[in-house]
SEGUMI-267405 format. One record per residue (C-alpha): residue in one letter; x, y, z. Coordinates in steps of 0.05 Angstrom, whole numbers, padded with zeros to 5 digits, always signed. Last residue first. Example, Ala and Ser with C-alpha at 12.3 -4.5 7.8 and 13.67 -1.06 7.14 Angstrom:
BEGIN
S+00273-00021+00143/A+00246-00090+00156/
***
This chain:
BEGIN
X+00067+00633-00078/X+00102+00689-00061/X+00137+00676+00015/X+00109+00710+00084/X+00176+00728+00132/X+00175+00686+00198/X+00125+00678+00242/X+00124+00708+00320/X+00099+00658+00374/X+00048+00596+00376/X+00003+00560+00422/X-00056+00607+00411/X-00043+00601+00325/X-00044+00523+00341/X-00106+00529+00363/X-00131+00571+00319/X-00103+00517+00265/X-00137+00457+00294/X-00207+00492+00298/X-00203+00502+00228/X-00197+00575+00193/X-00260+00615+00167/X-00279+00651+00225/X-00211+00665+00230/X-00207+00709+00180/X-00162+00696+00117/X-00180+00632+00084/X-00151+00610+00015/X-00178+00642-00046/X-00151+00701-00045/X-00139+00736-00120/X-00155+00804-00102/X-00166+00836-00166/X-00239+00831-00158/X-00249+00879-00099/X-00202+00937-00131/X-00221+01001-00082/X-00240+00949-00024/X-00178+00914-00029/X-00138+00965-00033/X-00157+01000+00030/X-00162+00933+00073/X-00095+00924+00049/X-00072+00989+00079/X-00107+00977+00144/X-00078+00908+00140/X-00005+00932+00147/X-00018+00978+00196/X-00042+00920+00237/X+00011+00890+00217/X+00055+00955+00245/X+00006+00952+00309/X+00012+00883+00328/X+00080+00876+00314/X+00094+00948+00352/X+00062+00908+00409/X+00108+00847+00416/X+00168+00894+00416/X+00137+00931+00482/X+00110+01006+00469/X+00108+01055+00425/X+00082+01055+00354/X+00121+01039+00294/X+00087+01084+00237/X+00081+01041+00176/X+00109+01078+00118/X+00060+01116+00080/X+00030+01071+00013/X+00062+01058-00055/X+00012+01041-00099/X+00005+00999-00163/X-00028+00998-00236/X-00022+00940-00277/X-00040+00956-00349/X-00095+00938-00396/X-00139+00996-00378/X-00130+00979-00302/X-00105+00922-00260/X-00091+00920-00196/X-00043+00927-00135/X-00025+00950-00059/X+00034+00968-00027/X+00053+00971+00038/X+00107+01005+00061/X+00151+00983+00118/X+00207+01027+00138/X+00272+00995+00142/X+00306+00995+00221/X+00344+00933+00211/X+00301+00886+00258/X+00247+00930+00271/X+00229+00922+00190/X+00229+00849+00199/X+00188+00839+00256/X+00134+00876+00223/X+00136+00834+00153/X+00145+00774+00194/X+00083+00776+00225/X+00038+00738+00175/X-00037+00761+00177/X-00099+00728+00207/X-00159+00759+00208/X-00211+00793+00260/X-00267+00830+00221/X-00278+00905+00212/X-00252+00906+00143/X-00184+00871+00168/X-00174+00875+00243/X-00113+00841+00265/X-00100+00770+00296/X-00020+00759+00284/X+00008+00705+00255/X+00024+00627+00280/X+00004+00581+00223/X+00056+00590+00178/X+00023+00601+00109/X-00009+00668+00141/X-00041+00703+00073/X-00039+00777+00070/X+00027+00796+00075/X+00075+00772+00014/X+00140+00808+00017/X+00184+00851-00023/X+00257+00866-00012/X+00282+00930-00044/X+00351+00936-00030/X+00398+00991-00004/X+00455+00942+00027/X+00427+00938+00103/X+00361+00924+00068/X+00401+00853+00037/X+00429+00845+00106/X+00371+00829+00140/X+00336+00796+00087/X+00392+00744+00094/X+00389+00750+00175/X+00314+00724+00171/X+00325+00679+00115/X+00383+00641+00165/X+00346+00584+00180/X+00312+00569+00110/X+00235+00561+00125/X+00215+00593+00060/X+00266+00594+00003/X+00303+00662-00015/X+00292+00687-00093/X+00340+00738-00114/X+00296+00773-00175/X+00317+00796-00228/X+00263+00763-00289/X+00302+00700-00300/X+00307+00694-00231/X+00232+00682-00224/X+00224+00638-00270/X+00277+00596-00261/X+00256+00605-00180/X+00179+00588-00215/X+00208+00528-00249/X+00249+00507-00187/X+00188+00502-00155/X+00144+00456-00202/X+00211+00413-00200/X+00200+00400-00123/X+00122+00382-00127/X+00110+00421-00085/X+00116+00489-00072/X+00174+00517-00027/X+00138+00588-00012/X+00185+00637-00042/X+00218+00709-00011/X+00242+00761-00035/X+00309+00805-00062/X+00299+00852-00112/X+00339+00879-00176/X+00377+00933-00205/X+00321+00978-00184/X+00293+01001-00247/X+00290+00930-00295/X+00282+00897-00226/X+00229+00940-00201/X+00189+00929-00266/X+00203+00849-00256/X+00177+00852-00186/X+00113+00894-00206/X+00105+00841-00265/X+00102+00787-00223/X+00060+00819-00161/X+00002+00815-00212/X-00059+00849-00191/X-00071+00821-00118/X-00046+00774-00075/X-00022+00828-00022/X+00044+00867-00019/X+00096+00891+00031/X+00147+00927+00010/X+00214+00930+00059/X+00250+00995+00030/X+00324+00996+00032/X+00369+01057+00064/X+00423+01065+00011/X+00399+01136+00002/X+00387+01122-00073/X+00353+01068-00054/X+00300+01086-00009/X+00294+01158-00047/X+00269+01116-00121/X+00221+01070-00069/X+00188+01135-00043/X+00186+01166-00119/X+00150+01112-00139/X+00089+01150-00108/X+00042+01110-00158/X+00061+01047-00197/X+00047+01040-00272/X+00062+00976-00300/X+00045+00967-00380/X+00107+01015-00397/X+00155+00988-00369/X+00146+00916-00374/X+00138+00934-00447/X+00204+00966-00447/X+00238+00908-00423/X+00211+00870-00482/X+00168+00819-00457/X+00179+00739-00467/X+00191+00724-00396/X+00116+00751-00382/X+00076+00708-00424/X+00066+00638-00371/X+00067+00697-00322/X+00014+00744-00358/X-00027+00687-00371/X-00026+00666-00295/X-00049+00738-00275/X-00107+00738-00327/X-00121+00667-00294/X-00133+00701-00228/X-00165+00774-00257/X-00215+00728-00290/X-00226+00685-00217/X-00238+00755-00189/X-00288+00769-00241/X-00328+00712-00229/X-00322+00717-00156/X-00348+00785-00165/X-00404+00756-00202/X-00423+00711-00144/X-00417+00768-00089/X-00468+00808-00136/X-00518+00739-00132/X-00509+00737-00065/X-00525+00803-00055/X-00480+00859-00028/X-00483+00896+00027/X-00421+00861+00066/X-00379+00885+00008/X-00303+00860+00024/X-00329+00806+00077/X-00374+00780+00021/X-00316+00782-00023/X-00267+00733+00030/X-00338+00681+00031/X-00343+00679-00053/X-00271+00666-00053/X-00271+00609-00002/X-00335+00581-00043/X-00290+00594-00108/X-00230+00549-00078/X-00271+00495-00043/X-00304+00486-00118/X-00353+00516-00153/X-00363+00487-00227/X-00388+00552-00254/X-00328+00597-00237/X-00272+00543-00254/X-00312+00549-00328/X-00309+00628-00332/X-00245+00621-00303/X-00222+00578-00361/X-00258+00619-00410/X-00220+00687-00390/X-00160+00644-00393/X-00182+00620-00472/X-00183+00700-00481/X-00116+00720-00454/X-00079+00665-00503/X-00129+00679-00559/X-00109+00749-00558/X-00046+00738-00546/X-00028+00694-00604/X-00013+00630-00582/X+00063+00610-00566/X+00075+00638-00499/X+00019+00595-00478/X+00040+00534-00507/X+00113+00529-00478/X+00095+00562-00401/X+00029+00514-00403/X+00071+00456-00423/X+00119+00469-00364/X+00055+00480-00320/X+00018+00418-00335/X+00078+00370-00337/X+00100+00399-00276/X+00025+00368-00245/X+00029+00313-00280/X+00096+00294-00247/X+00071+00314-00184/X+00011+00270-00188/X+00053+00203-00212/X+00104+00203-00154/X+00045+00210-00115/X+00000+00154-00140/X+00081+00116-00136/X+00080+00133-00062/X+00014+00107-00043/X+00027+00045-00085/X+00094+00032-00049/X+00059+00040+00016/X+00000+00000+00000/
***
């Protein structure tokens, strides 16, 4: 049973790279309108066939307009899920861009704070949500910046990931693994130098964040970010994104203001901060928020909140 259990496996995960290597081949090899439009159909179809993933959508947008309908939180799903798959176009698309085209098609407001962060040598933390395409913002801010250092939730299967640190690397970025014992001091010393280092904030992959209050509910947020930024003294901005006309559009919000107090307090408040800004975005650009894993914690399993209680500080959140 063993040996069959593992061989099932075996045979998933090589399925599952076979998918996305022949999606990255085919995809950049359609004609783009075709390409964007047979992802529009895709959602279309993951949109009437349901699933956990849609249902956990359809719950995160009902928190984002509590007024709405059912039938309104439905179609927002539908356009969320088109917004999804436009993002996994892009990236299947994206390594075959002319640096100017990354250029021009991402437009990110207030750059100006990221353009003083490293010309005074001083680093910016960014902290972004799963919305718009975090891809193409990283690949803009690597064609200005000289690069970016972040962080990369180890997917399985194991080849699937190195394609998306190919992938990613290709594009500028230094990718650091999740769960690596010495990520905290690597980001560390990669603000120290003047870098941008973006990180993923909205979705707590370790189990243990911090309770804050997004859209007047309690959720669950990673608390790296926070801990990060008093580590080396970087200012945390988020920054929120979406798409617009064609483009994706981004903004560069205030730096968190540390507030007084204990360290495990100015956590709380700077991710709290954190979700404040989030909360902002989200609300402004509702279906480019591509979350479809739970957030609040009326949505997460008895085991987990438990095991949230139990826990201490997390460490930085990784792109999926």
């Amino acid at each position: 049973m063993a040996d069959r259990a593992s061989w099932s496996r075996r045979t998933s995960d090589a399925a599952t790279e076979w998918a996305f290597a022949t999606g990255w081949r085919v995809v950049r090899a359609l004609p783009e309108r075709a390409a964007y439009r047979t992802f529009a159909q895709a959602a279309d179809v993951m949109w009437r066939r349901g699933g956990d993933g849609v249902r956990q959508l359809e719950r995160n947008l009902s928190r984002v307009q509590p007024g709405a309908s059912a039938g309104d939180v439905s179609e927002l799903a539908r356009l969320s899920l088109r917004s999804y798959l436009r993002y996994w176009c892009d990236t299947f698309r994206l390594p075959t861009w002319s640096p100017a085209r990354v250029r021009e098609s991402f437009v990110l407001e207030r750059r100006e704070i990221l353009d003083a962060a490293v010309a005074g040598e001083s680093g910016a933390l960014m902290v972004v949500d799963h919305s718009g395409n975090w891809d193409h913002a990283g690949a803009w801010a690597c064609l200005r910046y000289g690069g970016l250092t972040t962080v990369a939730e180890r997917l399985k299967p194991e080849g699937l990931y190195r394609r998306f640190l190919d992938y990613r690397e290709g594009l500028g970025m230094e990718i650091l693994p999740t769960g690596d014992p010495g990520l905290v001091r690597a980001l560390a010393r990669r603000l120290r130098e003047g870098r941008l280092v973006p990180l993923m904030g909205d979705r707590d992959i370790s189990r243990n964040g911090i309770a804050v209050n997004l859209l007047g509910e309690p959720a669950s947020f990673p608390a790296g970010p926070a801990l990060l930024g008093l580590l080396t003294g970087a200012p945390v901005h988020p920054v929120t994104l979406w798409y617009e006309d064609g483009r994706t559009m981004g903004h560069v919000h205030d730096a968190v203001p540390v507030p007084d107090g204990p360290r495990d307090e100015q956590i709380i408040g700077i991710t709290q901060g954190i979700a404040d800004a989030f909360g902002a975005g989200i609300r402004a650009h509702p279906v480019d928020w591509h979350m479809m894993q739970p957030v609040w914690l009326a949505d997460l399993d008895p085991e987990r909140l438990a095991a949230r209680a139990d826990a201490g500080a997390t460490a930085p959140g990784g792109m999926r």
